[in-house]
Steps between C-alpha positions, in 0.01 A plus 500: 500500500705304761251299744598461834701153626170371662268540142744319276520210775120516497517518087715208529319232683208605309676398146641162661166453630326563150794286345435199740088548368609439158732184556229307706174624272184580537384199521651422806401829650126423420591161648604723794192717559255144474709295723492827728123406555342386762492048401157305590572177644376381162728650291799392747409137526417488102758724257431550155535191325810516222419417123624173549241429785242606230644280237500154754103605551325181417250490195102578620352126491205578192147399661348208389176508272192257597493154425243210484488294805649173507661208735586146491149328386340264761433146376184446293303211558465253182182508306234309622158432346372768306212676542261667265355844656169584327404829654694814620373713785656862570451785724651804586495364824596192690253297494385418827478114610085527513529604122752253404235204661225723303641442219622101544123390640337693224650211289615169581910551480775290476755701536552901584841693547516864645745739359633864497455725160437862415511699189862647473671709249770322308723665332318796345145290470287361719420094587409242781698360733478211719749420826545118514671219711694359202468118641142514527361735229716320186248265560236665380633621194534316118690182454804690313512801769430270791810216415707751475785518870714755333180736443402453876823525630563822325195596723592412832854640408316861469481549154128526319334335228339717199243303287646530134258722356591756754872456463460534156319856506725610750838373302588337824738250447549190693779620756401829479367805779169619510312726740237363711231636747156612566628907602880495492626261270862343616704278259432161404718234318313288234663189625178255259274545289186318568115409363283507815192423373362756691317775297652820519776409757788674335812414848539260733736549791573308845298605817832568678605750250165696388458777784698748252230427253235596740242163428202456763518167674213261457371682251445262219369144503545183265238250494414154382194347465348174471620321154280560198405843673387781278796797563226765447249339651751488825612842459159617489392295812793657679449845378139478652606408864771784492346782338684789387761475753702279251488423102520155415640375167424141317868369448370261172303683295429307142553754220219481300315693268278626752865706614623659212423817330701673203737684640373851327171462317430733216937581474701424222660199373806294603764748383803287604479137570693212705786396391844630313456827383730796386541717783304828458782691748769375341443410132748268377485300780206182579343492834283193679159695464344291870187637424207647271499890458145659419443849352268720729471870559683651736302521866273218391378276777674117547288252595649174679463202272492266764383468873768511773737639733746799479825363545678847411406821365746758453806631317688228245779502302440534138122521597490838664187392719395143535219296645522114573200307539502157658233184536607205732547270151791641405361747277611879484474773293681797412416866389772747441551829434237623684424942514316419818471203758146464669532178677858457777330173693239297570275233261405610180221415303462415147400831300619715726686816424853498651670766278534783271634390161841730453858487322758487822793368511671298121191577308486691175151633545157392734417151509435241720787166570322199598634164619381189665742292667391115553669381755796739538552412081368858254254313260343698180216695657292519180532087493420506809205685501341373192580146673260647794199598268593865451496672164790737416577735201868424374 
């Protein structure tokens, strides 16, 4: 059938109209229908960006993880003369100026220096801490610890000192982080290792740097007394003007007889010994054995073997669980491997049960590890004891 002139015009500019469609696409019709819209002011002043704009996109800047605190150490004063504390008072809180002059005119003092501390957790245990002026409080610590500047400096610089023992259960090394604090620990760098003197102080940091750590100020008092003073009989006078709003600990305590107990009466014998031995973990292979091991059942109470001070009691490696026991003459000891820890701070007394016997962490079955350190140096604990009057079973 013919159409009429107007129709095939009509049917004409519709094919060139469909033709002209397929030489431009549909992508640019789409193109069409959005650019058609209605434009925001945003979208004018800010067009898609092209893929190179993505590809110039700067890298995200990664955020940085915690550090210790640290800056450029103030100047520590040179030692002067040493001094010799003989008592140490703590509270939980400060201790007010009337109890401070309770405590100095209940015995005729020489000398008496007020300090921060607090019990903190370090690392995955528990200690004491004490916040210090470096150029004052070296001072009052050993001859070795208090000679030496670099120790101090490292101090006043904003890194902390961890007594050895401590260190040691912690397998902090010298350089290393830490975490420090009474409720949120923060990290620490172990910029010395130091011997205090002071029972059961496990870190020493500067005053500037220990509000992380969460201390109280004035809480904890060294005292001197009049030479050829009795240390018990001072801490005794003291703890009898104060009360029980402090504790008050004898800083030179002679170990004698009177102070010792076997470690776990009525237990087996020495199973393993001091010294060299072939490593029961990995045969084949000796080991420095730093203390006595002493067959027990599992659960069985631990009795401390000598009075004094927690320094730490917690987690350890190799250990599992470990207590550290310390008396003002240099004299600590060790148990390890602990099911259960009953003491975490605080003075200890001879005979007193401080954990449950167990097999945590490198141990082949339940038994107690006991060391004594003398002087920062592991000695042989059954010498040692027999030296002291006590009678083991090997």
């Amino acid at each position: 059938m013919q159409l009429p002139t107007r129709h095939r015009v009509l049917r004409a500019v519709l094919a060139w109209l469909i033709g002209l469609i397929a030489l431009v696409g549909g992508g640019a019709v789409a193109h069409a229908f959005v650019s058609a819209r209605p434009a925001s002011a945003a979208t004018e002043a800010a067009p898609p960006p092209s893929r190179t704009a993505f590809a110039a996109r700067p890298t995200p800047v990664p955020v940085p993880t915690p550090t210790y605190t640290t800056h450029p150490a103030p100047a520590v004063a040179p030692l002067g003369a040493r001094i010799v504390p003989d008592v140490l008072v703590q509270s939980a809180q400060t201790l007010s100026p009337a109890q401070v002059h309770a405590a100095l005119y209940a015995i005729t003092a020489t000398h008496a220096l007020q300090l921060d501390s607090g019990q903190i957790h370090l690392g995955s245990g528990v200690t004491e801490a004490l916040g210090v002026d470096p150029s004052t409080f070296r001072a009052w610590t050993p001859a070795g610890t208090a000679d030496s500047d670099p120790l101090w400096q490292s101090v006043a610089r904003g890194d902390v000192a961890v007594a050895h023992a401590v260190a040691a259960a912690l397998a902090v090394p010298l350089g290393g982080v830490t975490t420090a604090g009474a409720t949120t620990p923060v990290p620490e760098r172990v910029g010395a290792l130091a011997t205090t003197g002071i029972p059961g102080v496990g870190l020493i940091i500067d005053q500037l740097d220990e509000a992380p750590l969460g201390l109280v100020p004035g809480s904890a008092l060294l005292v001197t007394a009049t030479p050829g003073s009795d240390p018990v009989v001072t801490a005794a006078e003291i703890q009898s003007a104060l009360g029980k709003a402090a504790t008050v600990t004898p800083l030179r305590v002679p170990v004698t007889d009177g102070h010792l107990q076997w470690v776990a009466p009525a237990y087996g014998p020495i199973t393993s010994p001091f010294g060299w031995r072939n490593n029961p973990n990995d045969p084949g292979h000796p080991e420095f054995h730093g203390g006595i091991d002493i067959g027990a059942p599992l659960g069985a109470p631990i009795y401390a073997a000598a009075a004094g001070v927690v320094q730490y009691a917690g987690p350890a490696s190799g250990f599992g669980q470990e207590i550290i026991l310390t008396n003002a003459d240099g004299v600590s000891t060790v148990y390890g491997h602990m099911e259960k820890i009953l003491v975490t701070s605080g003075p200890v007394k001879v005979g007193q049960p401080i954990a449950l016997v167990g097999a945590e962490g490198d141990a082949t079955g339940p038994h107690l590890h006991f060391e004594v350190h003398v002087g920062g140096t592991r000695v042989d604990p059954a010498a040692w004891l027999v030296a002291h009057g006590v009678k083991i079973t090997r």
